[in-house]
C-alpha positions in Angstrom: -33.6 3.8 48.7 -34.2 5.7 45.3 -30.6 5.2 44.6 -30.9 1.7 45.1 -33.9 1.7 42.7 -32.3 3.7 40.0 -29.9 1.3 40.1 -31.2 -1.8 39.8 -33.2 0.0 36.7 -30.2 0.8 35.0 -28.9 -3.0 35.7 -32.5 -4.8 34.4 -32.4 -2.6 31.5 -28.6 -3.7 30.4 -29.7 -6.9 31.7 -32.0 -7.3 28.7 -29.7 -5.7 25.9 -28.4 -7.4 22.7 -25.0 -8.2 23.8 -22.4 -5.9 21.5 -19.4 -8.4 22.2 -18.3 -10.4 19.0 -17.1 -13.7 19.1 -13.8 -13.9 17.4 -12.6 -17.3 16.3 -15.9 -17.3 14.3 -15.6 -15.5 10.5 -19.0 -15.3 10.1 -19.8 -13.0 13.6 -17.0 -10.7 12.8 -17.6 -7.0 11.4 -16.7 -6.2 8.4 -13.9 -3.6 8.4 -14.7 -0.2 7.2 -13.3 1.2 3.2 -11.1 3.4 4.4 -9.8 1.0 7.7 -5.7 1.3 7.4 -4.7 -1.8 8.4 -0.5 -2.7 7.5 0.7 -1.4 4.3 1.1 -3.6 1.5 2.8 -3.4 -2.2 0.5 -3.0 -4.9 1.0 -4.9 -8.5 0.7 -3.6 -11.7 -1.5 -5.6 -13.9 -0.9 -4.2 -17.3 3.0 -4.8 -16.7 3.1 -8.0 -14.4 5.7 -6.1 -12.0 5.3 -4.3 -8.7 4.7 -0.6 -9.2 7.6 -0.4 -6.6 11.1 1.1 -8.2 12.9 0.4 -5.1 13.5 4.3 -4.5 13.9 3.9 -1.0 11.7 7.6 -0.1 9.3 4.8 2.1 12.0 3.4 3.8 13.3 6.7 4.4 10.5 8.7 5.4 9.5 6.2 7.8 9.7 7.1 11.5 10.3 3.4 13.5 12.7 1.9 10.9 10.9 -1.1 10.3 11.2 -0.8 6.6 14.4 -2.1 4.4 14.6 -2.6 0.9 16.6 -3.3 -2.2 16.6 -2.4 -6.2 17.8 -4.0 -8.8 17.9 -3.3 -12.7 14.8 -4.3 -14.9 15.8 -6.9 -17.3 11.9 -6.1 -18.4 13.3 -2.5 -19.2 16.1 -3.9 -21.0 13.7 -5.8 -22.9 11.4 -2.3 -23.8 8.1 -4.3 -22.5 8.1 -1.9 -19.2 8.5 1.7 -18.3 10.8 1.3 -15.3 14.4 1.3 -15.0 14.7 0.4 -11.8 12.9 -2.7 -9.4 12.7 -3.8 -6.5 14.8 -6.8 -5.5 13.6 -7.4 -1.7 11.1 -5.6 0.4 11.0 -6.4 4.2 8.6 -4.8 6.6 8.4 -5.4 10.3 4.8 -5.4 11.1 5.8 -6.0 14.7 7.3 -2.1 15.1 4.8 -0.6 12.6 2.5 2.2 13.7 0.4 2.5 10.8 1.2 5.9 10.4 0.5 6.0 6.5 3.5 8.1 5.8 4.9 5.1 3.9 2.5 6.0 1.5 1.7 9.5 1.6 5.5 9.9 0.2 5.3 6.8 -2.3 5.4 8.7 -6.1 4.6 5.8 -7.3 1.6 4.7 -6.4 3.4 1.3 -4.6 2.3 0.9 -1.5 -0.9 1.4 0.4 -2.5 0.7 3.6 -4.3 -2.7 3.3 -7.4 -4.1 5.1 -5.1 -6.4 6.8 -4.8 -6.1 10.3 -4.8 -9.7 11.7 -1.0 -11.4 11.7 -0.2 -11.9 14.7 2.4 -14.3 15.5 3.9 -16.3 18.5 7.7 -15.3 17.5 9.6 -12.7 18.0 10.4 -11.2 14.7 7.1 -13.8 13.2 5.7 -10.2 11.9 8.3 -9.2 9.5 6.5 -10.1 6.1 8.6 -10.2 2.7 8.1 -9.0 -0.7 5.8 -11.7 -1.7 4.1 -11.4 1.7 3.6 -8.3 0.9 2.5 -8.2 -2.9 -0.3 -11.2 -2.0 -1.6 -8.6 0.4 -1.1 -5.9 -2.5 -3.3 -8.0 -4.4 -5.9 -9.1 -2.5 -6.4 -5.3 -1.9 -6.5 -3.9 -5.1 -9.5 -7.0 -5.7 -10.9 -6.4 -3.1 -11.4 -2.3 -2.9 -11.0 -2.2 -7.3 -8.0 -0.2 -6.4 -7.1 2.0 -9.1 -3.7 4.2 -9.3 -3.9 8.2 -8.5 -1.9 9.0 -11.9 -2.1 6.0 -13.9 -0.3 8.1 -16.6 2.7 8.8 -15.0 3.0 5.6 -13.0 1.8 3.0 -15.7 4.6 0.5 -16.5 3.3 0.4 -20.3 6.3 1.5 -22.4 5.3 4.4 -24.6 6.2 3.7 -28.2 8.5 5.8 -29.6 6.7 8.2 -32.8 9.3 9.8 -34.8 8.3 13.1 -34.6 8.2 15.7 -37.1 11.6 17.7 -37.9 11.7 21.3 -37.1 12.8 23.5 -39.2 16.0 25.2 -38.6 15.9 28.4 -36.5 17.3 31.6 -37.9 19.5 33.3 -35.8 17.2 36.2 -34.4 20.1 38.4 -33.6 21.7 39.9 -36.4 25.3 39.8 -36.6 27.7 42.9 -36.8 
């Protein structure tokens, strides 16, 4: 009989509770996710230089332990033009959302401050291969993180796309052999 007691306690109690369930559909009864939430990884853009801070190296694509990466580079006409920093660009960027784990690696071995795990974690689709996103997928999600978080690069002066201007730098003078000669 106590047993039965405790129990219907424990049920009146819950019985009474704020429910904890959100409704989905609805924006405006979802929680907000959480600064450091890793949703899929997105490119990140480069405002000073309007390019992608990705050079297409490929370390990403690499690195990555499902495969679902694949990606192409291309030459910079931009570089060509001395108005950016990097030789090389990407061409196409293709990520499989459907076989990634969100692992982070992708951008724990980027040196260029290219890609990072976004907020985005709701893309589902009804297809089959619906989930693999493009570059510009990809940079609109880039984007709408960086404005979003006020993203700012780890070593903006290594991976800044700015061209440094050449300075003509002052002539050495000419060294004297130190060794004498016999």
């Amino acid at each position: 009989m106590i047993g039965f007691l405790e129990g219907l306690g424990v049920t009146l109690k819950s019985a009474f509770r704020k429910p904890v369930t959100d409704q989905y559909p609805d924006p405006q009864e979802r929680h907000q996710v959480a600064p450091r939430y890793m949703g899929f990884p997105a490119l990140l853009w480069d405002g000073d230089v309007p390019e992608p801070y990705c050079t297409g190296c490929m370390v990403c694509v690499r690195a990555c332990p499902t495969q679902c990466m694949s990606a192409q580079m291309t030459d910079n006409p931009k570089f060509t033009e001395e108005t950016s920093r990097r030789r090389k660009i990407i061409e196409t960027f293709e990520i499989n959302l459907g076989r990634c784990i969100l692992c982070g690696i992708c951008v724990d071995v980027c040196n260029f401050d290219a890609i990072e795990m976004s907020h985005e974690h709701e893309l589902s689709k009804y297809e089959r291969n619906g989930n693999r996103v493009d570059l510009d997928m990809l940079l609109d999600m880039g984007k709408r993180f960086q404005s979003e978080t006020g993203w700012v690069p780890t070593n903006p002066g290594k991976n800044s796309g700015v061209p440094v201007k050449k300075t003509e730098r002052p002539q050495m003078p000419a060294r004297k052999n130190p060794r004498p000669t016999t």
